[in-house]
N, C-alpha and C positions, 0 to 999 in steps of 0.2 A: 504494500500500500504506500505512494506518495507522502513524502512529507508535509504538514500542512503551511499555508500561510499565513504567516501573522501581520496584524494589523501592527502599525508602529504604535511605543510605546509613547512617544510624546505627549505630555497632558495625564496621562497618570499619575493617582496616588497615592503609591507604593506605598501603606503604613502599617502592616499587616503589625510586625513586630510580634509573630506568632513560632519562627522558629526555633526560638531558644526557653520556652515558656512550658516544656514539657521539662524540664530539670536535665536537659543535654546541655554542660558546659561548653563543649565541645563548638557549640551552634552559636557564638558570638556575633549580635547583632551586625556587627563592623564589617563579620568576614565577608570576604569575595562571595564563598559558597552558598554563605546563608541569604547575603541578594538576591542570587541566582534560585536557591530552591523556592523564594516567597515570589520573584516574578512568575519564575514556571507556574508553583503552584496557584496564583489569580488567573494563569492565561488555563491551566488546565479545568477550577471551577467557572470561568465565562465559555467555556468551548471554546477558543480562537484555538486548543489543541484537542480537536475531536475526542470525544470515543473512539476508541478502535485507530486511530492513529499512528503510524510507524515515525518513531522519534528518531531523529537522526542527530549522534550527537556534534559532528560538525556541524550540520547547519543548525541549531540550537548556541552552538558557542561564537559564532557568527552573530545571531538575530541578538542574543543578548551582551556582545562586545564582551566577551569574559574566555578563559583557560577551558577544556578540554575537562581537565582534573576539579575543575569546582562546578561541570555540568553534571559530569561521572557522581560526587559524591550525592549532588545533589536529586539526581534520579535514584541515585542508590537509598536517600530518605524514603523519598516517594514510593520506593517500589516496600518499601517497608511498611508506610501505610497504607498500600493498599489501591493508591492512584496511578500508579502506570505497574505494568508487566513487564517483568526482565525476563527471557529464555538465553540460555548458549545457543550460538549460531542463528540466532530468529530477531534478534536484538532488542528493543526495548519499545513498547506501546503504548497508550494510554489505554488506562481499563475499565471494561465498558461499564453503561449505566445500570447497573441492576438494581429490580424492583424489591427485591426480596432481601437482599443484601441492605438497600434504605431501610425497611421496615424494622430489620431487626435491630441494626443500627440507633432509627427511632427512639425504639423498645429500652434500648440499652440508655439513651440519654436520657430518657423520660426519667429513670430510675438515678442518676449519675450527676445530672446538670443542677437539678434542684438542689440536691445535699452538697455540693459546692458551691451554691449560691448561700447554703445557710454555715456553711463555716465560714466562707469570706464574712460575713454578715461577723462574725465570731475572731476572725483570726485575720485580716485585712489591716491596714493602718488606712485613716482616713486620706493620707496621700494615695494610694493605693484607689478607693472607693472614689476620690476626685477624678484618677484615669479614667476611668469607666467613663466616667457620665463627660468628660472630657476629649473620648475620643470623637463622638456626635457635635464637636464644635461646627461644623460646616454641613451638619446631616440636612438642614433646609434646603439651601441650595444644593445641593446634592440632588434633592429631592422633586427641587424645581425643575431640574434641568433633567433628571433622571439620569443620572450618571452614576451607572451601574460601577464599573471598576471602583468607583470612591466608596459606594454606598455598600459593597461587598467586603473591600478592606476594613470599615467602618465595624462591620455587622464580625467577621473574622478577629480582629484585634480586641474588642467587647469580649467579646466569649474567653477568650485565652487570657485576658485579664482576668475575668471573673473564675477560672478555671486555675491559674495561678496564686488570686489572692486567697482560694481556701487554704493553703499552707498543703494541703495531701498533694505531693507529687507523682505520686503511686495513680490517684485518680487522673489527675489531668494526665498525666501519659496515654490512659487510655481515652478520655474524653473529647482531647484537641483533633486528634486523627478523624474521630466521629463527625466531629464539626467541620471537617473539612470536605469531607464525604460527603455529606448531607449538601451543602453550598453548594455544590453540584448539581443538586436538584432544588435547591433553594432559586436556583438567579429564576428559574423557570415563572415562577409567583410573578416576576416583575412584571408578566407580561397586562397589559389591561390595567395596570394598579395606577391609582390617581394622586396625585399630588399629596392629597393630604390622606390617604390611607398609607403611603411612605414615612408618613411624617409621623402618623401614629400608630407607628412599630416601632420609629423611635424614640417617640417620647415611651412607649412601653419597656424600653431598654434605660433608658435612663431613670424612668422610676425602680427598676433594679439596682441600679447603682446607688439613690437616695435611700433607701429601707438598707442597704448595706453600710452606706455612711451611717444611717442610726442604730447599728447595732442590734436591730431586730430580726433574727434567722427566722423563723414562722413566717415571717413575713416579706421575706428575702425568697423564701422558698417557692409561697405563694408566687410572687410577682414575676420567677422565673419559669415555673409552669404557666403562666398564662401568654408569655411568650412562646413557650412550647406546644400551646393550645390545647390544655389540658385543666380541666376542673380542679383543685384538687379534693372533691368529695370523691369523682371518678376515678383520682388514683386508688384513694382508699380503699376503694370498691375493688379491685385489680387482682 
């Protein structure tokens, strides 16, 4: 299969600040590699890199101005959660959208995402609980204009904040990957949505981050199930 093209990056941005937030020292914001896996990975959740797509890592290290050795690692992330396929001799793909693979995915934050939202709420420093609500600085315009790539890294660096500030790194290791997976079929929502139903998803994220600034988990918990769109009488129920 052809390698695909991409749209140039100009005008993006880039603030995921999502690679190093699973407790991989290793993934310093700064480094070459860690750019390189946070562009790939926005172009892999927008599709500009198909499903089913044959990655080539010349022309990848080419389209992103970067080394050979910090495309290589940085596919080698990816292929550990789950976002693109590595085979010997068949090389490297983006992998495909499966429905089943979401769902239980879903299944797994529905239970994961909340109780991270209530130990942040617990174990966060109110610098910490300011990110959050801090990274929607620009979510309006954003929203005006429907500027998916902003509004994706916006919706991605949230999460991995919230998913860092609970202090369990054991959790977020597994949670960040989930969330990235899911974005995937996330950007799809965009389609038909109107200015201000964008707008109030993000005020629905940032009153996550308020209930965390006060220190209240029950209610940290709540406010991130209802981003997840979930009752929580209904979880109870489960």
């Amino acid at each position: 299969m052809a390698s695909p093209t991409l749209k140039p990056l100009a005008g993006r941005r880039l603030v995921l600040d999502v690679a190093n937030s699973s407790g991989l020292e290793d993934w310093s914001p700064d480094l070459q590699k860690t750019k390189v896996y946070e562009r790939i990975l926005l172009d892999l959740i927008l599709g500009e890199l198909a499903a089913g797509s044959r990655l080539d890592e010349q022309f990848l290290a080419a389209h992103y101005d970067t080394g050979l050795a910090g495309v290589r690692e940085a596919l080698g992330r990816l292929a550990l959660e789950g976002l693109v396929v590595r085979r010997a001799r068949s090389g490297t793909t983006v992998a495909p959208l499966d429905l089943v693979e979401l769902r239980q995915g879903y299944e797994a934050r529905v239970l994961i995402e909340p109780h991270c939202a209530a130990l942040a709420a617990r174990n966060a420093s109110k610098a910490d609980a300011q990110a959050m609500f801090d990274v929607f600085a620009e979510g309006e315009e954003a929203a005006r204009v429907c500027d998916l790539p902003a509004l994706v890294a916006m919706d991605l660096r949230f999460h991995a904040l919230v998913a860092r500030g609970s202090g369990n790194l054991a959790l977020a290791r597994i949670l960040i990957p989930l969330q990235h997976k899911a974005a995937r079929f996330w950007v799809f929502s965009f389609n038909g949505a109107t200015e201000q139903e964008l707008i109030d998803e993000i005020e629905e994220h940032r009153e996550v981050a308020r209930v965390i600034a006060g220190g209240d988990a029950e209610a940290s918990r709540a406010a991130m199930l209802k981003i997840l769109n979930v009752q929580p009488e209904a979880q109870g129920r489960a």
